[in-house]
C-alpha positions as CSV (number, residue, x, y, z in Angstrom):
1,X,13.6,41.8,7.3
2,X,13.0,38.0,6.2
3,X,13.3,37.1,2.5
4,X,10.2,35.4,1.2
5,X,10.7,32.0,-0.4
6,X,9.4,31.0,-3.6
7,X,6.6,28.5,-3.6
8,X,7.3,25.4,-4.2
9,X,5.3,22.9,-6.7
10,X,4.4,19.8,-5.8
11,X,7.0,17.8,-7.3
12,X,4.8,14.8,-7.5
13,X,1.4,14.1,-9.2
14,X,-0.9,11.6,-6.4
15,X,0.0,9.3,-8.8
16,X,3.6,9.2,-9.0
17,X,3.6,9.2,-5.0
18,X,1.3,6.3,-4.8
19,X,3.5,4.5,-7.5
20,X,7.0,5.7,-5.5
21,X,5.4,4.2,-2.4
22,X,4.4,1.2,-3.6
23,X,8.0,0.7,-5.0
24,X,9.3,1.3,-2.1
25,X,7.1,-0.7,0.5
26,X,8.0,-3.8,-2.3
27,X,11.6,-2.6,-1.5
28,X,11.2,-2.9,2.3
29,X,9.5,-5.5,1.8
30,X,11.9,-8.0,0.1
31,X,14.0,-7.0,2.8
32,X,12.2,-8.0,5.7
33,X,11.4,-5.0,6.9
34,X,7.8,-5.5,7.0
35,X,7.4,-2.0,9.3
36,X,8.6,0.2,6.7
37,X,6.8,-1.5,3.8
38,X,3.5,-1.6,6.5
39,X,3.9,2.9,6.6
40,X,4.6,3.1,2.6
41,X,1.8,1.2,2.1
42,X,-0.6,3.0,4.7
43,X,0.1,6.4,2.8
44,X,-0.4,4.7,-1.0
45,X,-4.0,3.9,1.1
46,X,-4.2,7.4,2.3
47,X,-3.6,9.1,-1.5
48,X,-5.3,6.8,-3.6
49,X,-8.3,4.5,-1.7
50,X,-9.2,3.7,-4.5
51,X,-6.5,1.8,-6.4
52,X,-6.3,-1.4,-5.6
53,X,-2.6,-2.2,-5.5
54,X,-2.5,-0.1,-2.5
55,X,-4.7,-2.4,-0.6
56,X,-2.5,-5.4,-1.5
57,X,0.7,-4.1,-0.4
58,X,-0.7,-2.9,3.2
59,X,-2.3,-6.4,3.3
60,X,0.9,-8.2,2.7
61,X,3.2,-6.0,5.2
62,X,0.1,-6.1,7.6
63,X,-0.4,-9.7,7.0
64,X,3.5,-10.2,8.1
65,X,3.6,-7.9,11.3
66,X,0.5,-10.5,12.3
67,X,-2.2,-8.0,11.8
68,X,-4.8,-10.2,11.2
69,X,-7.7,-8.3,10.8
70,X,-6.4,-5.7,9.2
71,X,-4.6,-7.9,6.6
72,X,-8.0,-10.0,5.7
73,X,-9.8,-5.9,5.5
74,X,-7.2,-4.9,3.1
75,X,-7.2,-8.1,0.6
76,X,-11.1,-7.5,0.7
77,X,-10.7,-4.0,-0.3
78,X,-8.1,-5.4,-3.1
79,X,-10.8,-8.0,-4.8
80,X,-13.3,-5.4,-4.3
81,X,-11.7,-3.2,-6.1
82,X,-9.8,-5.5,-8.6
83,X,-11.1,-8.6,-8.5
84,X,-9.9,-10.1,-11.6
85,X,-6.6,-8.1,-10.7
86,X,-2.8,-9.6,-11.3
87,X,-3.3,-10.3,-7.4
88,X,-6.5,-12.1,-6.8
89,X,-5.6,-15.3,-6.9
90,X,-2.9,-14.4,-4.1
91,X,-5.3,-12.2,-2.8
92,X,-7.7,-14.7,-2.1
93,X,-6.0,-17.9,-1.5
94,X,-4.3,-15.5,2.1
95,X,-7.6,-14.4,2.7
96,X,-8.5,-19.0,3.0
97,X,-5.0,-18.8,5.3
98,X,-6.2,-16.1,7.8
99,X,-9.3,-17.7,8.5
């Protein structure tokens, strides 16, 4: 006879994950390893479309791994979403470089 497990909570609010991965695709980041940052950022995208420092940190990694097009998509989303944000101006003046 199996034991039953208890349930487990989510340990994490969509919040908190969102802020851990954006942490840690800065971390990855900084370090060069613009893949890693890229997947944090794409699943900060996935829990929260709608907060704008997602969309900047996919843009960056994406922007570094030469994905053009999905670099200048994500810095639009950003200054839709925030566009008097702490990143527009750096938002912006990459969107004037990709083009």
């Amino acid at each position: 006879m199996r034991r039953r497990l208890p349930k487990v909570q989510n340990l994490q609010t969509p919040d908190e994950r969102v802020d851990e991965d954006i942490n840690v695709a800065k971390f990855y980041y900084n370090r060069g390893n613009y893949m890693a940052a890229y997947l944090r950022s794409k699943d900060a995208v996935k829990t929260e479309p709608n907060y704008a420092e997602t969309h900047f940190s996919l843009a960056q990694a994406a922007e570094k791994m030469k994905k053009t097009d999905e670099a200048k998509a994500e810095y639009t989303a950003y200054l839709k979403l925030s566009p008097g944000g702490d990143n527009a101006k750096a938002a912006q003046k990459a969107l004037e470089s990709l083009h």
